[in-house]
N, C-alpha and C positions, 0 to 999 in steps of 0.2 A: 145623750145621757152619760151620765159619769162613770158607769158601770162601763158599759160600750169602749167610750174612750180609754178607759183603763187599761181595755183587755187589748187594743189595735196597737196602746201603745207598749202592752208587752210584747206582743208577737215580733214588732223589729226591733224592740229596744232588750228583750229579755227582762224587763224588771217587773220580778215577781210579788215582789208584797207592797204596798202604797204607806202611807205614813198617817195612821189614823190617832184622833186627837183623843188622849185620853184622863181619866182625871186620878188614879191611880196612880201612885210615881213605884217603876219598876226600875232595877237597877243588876247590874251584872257585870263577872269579871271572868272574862275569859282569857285560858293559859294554854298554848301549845309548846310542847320543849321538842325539839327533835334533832339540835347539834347537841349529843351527847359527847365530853370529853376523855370519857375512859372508859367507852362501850361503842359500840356503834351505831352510827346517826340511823334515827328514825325516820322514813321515808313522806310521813303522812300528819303527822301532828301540826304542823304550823299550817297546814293547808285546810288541815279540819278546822282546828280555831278561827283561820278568816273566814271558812263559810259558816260557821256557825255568829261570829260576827256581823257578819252581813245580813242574814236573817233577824238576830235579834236590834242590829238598830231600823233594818223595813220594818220590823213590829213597833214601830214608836218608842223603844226605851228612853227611857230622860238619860239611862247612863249605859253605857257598853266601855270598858276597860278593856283594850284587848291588849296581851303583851307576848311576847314571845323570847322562848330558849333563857329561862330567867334562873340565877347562881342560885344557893340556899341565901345566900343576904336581900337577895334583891328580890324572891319569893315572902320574904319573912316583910318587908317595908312594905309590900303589892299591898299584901292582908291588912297590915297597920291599916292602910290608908282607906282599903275598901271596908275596912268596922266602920268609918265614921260614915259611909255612903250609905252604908245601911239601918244607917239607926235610924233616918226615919223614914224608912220606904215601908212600901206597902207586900211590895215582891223583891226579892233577892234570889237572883241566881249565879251560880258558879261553876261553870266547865273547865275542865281539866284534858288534854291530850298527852301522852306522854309515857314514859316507865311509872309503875308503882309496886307495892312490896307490901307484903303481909309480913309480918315478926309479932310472935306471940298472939295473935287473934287480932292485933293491933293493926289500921293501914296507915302507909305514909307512899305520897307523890315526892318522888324524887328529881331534884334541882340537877341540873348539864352537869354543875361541877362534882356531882359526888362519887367517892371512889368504893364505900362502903366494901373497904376489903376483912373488915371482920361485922359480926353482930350488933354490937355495942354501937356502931357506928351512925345506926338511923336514928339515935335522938339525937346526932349533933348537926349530921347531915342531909338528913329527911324533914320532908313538913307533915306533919300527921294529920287523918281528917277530921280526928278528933277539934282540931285547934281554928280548921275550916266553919266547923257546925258551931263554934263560939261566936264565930265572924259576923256568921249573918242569922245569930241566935235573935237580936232588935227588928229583923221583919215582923209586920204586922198579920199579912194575911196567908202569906206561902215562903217557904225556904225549899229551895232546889237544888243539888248537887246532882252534876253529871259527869260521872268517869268514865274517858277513852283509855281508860289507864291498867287493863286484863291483861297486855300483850305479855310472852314468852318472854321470862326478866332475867337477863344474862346476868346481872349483880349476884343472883342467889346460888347461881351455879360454884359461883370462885370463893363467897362469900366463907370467913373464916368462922366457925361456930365457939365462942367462948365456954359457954356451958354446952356437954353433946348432947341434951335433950331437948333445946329450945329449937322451937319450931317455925321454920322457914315455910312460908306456904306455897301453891302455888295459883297463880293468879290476885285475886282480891278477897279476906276474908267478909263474912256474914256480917248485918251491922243494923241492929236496934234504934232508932235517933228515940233519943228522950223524949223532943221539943212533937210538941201537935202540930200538923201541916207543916212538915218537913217530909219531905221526899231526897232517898238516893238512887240514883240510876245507875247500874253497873253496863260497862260493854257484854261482859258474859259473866252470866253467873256465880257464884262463890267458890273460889277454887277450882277454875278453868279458869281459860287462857281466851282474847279475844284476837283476831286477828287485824293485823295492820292495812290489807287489803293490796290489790295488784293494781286499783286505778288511782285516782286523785285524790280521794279520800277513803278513810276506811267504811266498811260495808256500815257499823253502827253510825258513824255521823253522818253518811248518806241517808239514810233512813230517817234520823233526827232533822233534818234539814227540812225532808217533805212533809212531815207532821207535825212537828209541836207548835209551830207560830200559827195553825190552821186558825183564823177568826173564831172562836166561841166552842172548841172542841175541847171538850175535858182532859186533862193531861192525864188520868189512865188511861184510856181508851186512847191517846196518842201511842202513848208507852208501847201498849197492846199493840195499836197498827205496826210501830216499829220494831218489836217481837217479831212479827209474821215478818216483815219486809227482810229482816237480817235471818232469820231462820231459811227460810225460801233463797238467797241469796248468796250463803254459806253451805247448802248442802245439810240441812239441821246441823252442823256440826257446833252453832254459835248460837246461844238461847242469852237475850238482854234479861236484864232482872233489877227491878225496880222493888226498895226497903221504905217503909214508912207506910202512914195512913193517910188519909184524908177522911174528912165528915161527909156528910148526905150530898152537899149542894154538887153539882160541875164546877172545877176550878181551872179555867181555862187559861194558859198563859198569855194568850192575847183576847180581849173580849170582844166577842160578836159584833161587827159590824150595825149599827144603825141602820133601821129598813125604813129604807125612801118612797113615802107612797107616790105609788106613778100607775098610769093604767097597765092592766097585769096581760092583758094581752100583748099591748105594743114589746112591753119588757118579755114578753117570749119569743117572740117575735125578732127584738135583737139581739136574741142570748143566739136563739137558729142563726140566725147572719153570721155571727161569731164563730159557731160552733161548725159552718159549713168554711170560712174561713180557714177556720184551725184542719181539718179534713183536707186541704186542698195543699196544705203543707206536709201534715201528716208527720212530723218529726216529732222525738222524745220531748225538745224543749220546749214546743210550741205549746203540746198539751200540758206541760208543764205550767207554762202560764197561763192556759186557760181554766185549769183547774184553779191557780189559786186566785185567778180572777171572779172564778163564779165556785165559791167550795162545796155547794151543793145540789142539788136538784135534780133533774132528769138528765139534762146533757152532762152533766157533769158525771154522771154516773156510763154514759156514753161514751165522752173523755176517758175517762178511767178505763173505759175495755181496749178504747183506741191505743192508747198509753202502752198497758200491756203485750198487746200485738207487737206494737214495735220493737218493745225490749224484747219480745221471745224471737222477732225475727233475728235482732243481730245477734244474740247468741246462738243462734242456729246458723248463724253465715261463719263465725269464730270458729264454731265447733266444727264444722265441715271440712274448715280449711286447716282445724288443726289436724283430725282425721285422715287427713288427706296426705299432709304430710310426714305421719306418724306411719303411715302405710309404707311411700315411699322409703323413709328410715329404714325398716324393717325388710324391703325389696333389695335392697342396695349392700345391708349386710350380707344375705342371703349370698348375695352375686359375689359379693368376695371373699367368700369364705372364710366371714370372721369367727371368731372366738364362739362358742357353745352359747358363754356365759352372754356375750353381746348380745347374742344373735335374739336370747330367750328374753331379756331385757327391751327386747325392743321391740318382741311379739306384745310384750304382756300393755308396754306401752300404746301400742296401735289396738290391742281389743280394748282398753279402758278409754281410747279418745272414740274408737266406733261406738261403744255403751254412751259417752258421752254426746255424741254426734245426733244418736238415736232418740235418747231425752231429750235435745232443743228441737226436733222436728216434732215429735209425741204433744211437747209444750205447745211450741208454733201454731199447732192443729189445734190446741185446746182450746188458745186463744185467737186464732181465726173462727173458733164456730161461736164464742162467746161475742164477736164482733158480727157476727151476720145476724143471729138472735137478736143484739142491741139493733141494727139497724133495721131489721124489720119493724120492731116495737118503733122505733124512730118514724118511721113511716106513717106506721099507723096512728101516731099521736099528731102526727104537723095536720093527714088527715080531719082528727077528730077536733084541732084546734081551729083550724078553721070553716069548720061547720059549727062547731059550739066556744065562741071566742070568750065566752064568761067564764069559761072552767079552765081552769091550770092545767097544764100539761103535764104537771107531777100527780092532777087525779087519773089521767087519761090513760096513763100506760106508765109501768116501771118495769123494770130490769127482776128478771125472779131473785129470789131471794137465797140465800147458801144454802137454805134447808130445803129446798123444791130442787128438783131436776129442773134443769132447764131446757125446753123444748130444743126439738133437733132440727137445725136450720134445712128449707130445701135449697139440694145440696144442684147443680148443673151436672153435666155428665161426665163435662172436663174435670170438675172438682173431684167431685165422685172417683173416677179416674185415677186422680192423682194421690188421693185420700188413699185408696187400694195398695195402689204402688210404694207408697209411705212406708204402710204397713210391712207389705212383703219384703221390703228391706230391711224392717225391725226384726222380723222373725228368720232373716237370712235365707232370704228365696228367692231377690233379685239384688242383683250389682248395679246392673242399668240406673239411669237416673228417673225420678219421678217428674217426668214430663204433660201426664195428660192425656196420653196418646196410647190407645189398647193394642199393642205388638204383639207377634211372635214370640218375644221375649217375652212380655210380661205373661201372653199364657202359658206360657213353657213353666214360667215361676210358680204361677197358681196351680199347676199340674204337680210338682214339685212338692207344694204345700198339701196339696188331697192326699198325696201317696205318703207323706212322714207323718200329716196328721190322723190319716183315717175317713178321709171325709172325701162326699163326691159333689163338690161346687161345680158351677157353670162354669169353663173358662173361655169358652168365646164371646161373650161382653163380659166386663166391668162389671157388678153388682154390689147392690148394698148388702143383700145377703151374706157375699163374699168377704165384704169389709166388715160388718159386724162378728163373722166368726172368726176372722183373723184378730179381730181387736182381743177375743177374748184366752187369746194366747199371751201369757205373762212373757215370754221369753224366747229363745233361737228356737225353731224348729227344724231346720233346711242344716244337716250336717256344711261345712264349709266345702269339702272335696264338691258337693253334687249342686253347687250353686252356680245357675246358667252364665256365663260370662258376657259382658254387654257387648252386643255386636248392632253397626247402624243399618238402620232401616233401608232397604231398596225404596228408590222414586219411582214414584206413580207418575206415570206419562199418558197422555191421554193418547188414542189412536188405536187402533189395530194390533203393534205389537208391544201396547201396556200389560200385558198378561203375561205373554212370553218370558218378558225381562221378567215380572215377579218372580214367576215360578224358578227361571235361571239361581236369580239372586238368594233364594232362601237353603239353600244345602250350604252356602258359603255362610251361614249368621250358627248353623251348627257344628259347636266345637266338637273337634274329635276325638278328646278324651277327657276327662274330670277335672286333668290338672294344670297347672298356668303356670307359666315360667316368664320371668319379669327380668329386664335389664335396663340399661341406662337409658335405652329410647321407648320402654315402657311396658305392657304387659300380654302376651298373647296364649291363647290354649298351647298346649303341646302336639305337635304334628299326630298324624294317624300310626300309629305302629310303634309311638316312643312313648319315653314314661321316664320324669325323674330323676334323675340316681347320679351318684360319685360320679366325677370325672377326672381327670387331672388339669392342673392350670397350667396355660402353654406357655408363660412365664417364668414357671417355677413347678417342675413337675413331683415333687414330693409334698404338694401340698391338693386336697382335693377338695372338688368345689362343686356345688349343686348344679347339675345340667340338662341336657336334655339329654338323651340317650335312644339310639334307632337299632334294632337288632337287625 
């Protein structure tokens, strides 16, 4: 089936959208600038424009214009040429990456070559949007404007003010279109700033890439997906905002695919072969393709939890290992007795990458029980479709809905386990790592937590009791001084003297005093009878230095 074959051939090939034939003619001009010549080069603009290109010619366009780091002459000829493409199309759009500038409530997207050292300067040297929305004023059914163009605009900083009341804005100002079915998309907001992003593209055209070409999806409710996805992505610190109306109907950038009657079981049937395919990969881009190979339905909805999983895993593996290192930093001052000011800079450093370390495990968890919930439902539908092969599996069973709780997966004891130990690291009651495994440690942690929180949990097993009342702890409970230090587990030996060794082994896993003293080969409790304090460096003995100290 062609669907099938689509989807086999994106998993090795990666290509994500197919070339469907359409009788609409749509047209578009997209602009990335990022060798700026009298500011500094933008890191992300020409790489958003080619995936943004790429995208819209998989969607079928008759036209895709893509040009890059273009002077004000050679932006002003782009336009000339793309008015005549657009006079008789049906859709016209136009992306922009790049610096842009508000002056007087007015915007304009600025050309590499411009110097704009005073005011006056962006009607000679700027291309304003105004002169954009004239361009592609001759589409018939939709006009589209999409600015990557919010970013932090170094021009306005130096910028010389002719008259001192005229008003330099910051970000993109607000903006009305005349014209009916015109749409503008901003990266953020009206007066904010968007960000240029740490990976290959920025956070809003990453978002733009996974939505708007979706087959037959309304471009508000693209818009919307791509709100959440940059909101969520950014830290809310980045909200998109889209100006204009539309009428009643869905105006979808790409139109719905054509439905191929074929018998509707077999076609479930090979979406499962597909969808157990993509599962045995389990990577970002696999579901990537299988989503936009199949953009709706149950597994797709499936996909989508799967999807999720992955991204919150690798940010949880990111954040770990920045935490981690952010610790170190901060151990390694300590030891040598740096500066106050270092020293406190690089506490404050290492608690905001633990806070951060803590939210991608919190995430991780959310989206691991979001994937066991889907996969139960999974189950129970291949069940129910093959006993009733006349009924869809989109009647059979779906993924609950935002407004419902969603049922609480059963959890294994391992999981359980480890689910616990998540926590008590969030509320700072264990160090130790979340393995699975119910230690000494971890009761000691849970002991820990009854005595700061007030509460008398079970701690010799694991419990969900224990984890749901830890869950409902917003923040640290466990001071840092009284947090057990991870010490490894004695082996269980089978025999006669497996007992012995335990009991030997567990007085050495209790530290013998609150406090840890860290050096270059790493971190250990403080011996019995010392504690802390000044010492001098045997290097340079007028300077002192954190140590251990034995009376």
């Amino acid at each position: 089936m062609r669907a099938v074959g689509a989807f086999v051939l994106a998993v090795w090939s990666v290509c994500l959208f197919g070339q469907p034939a359409l009788a609409d003619k749509r047209v578009a001009l997209v602009i990335g600038n990022s060798g700026y010549q009298n500011v500094a080069r933008l890191g992300n603009p020409t790489n958003d424009a080619s995936a943004i290109t790429e995208i819209l010619k998989g969607a079928g366009f008759d036209l895709v214009d893509s040009r890059r780091d273009l002077k004000i002459s050679e932006m002003r000829r782009v336009f000339r040429d793309f008015a005549n493409s657009s006079r008789d199309a049906d859709v016209a759009v136009v992306y922009y990456a790049g610096h842009g500038i508000e002056v007087e409530g007015t915007n304009y997207l600025i050309p590499i070559d411009a110097s704009l050292e005073q005011d006056l300067d962006v009607y000679d040297e700027a291309f304003s949007l105004d002169r954009i929305l004239v361009t592609i004023e001759p589409a018939k059914q939709l006009r589209l404007v999409i600015l990557d163009a919010c970013r932090n605009n170094p021009f306005a900083k130096a910028m010389k003010r002719t008259i001192g009341s005229r008003a330099i804005g910051m970000g993109l100002a607000k903006v009305e279109p005349a014209s009916p079915n015109t749409l503008i998309a901003f990266a953020s907001k009206a007066g904010s700033t968007a960000s240029d992003g740490d990976s290959k593209n920025s956070p809003f055209t990453a978002a733009l890439v996974r939505h708007i070409t979706r087959p037959g999806l309304d471009l508000r409710k693209a818009f919307g997906f791509v709100r959440d996805d940059v909101l969520k992505n950014t830290s809310y610190k980045q909200e998109p905002y889209v100006y204009g109306s539309l009428g009643g109907d869905d105006v979808p950038l790409v139109p719905a695919k054509p439905v191929v009657a074929e018998p509707l079981h077999n076609a479930q049937a090979d979406i499962r072969r597909d969808y157990e395919l993509a599962l045995q990969v389990g990577t970002k881009k696999v579901w990537d393709a299988f989503i936009a190979s199949y953009p709706s339905g149950f597994y797709t909805e499936l996909a989508e939890a799967q999807r999720g999983r992955s991204i919150a895993e690798e940010t949880r593996i990111a954040a770990t290992e920045k935490a981690r290192l952010a610790e170190q930093e901060k151990a390694r001052l300590a030891l040598e007795g740096a500066k106050q000011a270092e020293q406190a800079k690089a506490a404050t450093q290492a608690i905001a990458a633990e806070e951060a370390r803590v939210a991608a495990e919190k995430a991780t968890q959310v989206e691991q029980a979001k994937v066991l919930a889907a996969e139960k439902l999974r189950v129970a539908a291949e069940k129910a479709a093959d006993t009733e092969p006349q009924k869809p599996a989109q009647q059979l069973a779906s993924l609950p809905s935002p407004d419902t709780p969603a049922p609480k997966p059963a959890l294994s004891q391992a999981e359980m386990t480890r689910s616990l130990q998540v926590e008590l690291r969030r509320v700072g009651c264990l160090t130790g790592s979340a393995n699975g495994e119910w230690t000494s440690a971890s009761r000691r942690s849970l002991e820990l937590f009854n005595k700061h929180a007030g509460m008398k949990l079970e701690v010799k097993l694991a419990s969900l009791d224990a984890l749901d009342a830890i869950k409902t702890r917003p923040g640290r409970v466990c001071p840092l001084s009284e947090r057990p230090a991870a010490k490894p587990e004695a082996k269980r030996e089978s025999g006669p003297e497996a007992k012995s060794q335990v009991t030997a082994s567990e007085p050495a896993e209790k530290p013998q005093s609150g406090e840890i003293i860290c050096g270059s080969g790493g971190c250990r409790p403080v011996k019995k009878g010392c504690r802390l304090g000044g010492v001098r460096n045997s290097t340079n003995p007028s300077v002192r230095v954190t140590g251990e100290v034995c009376d």
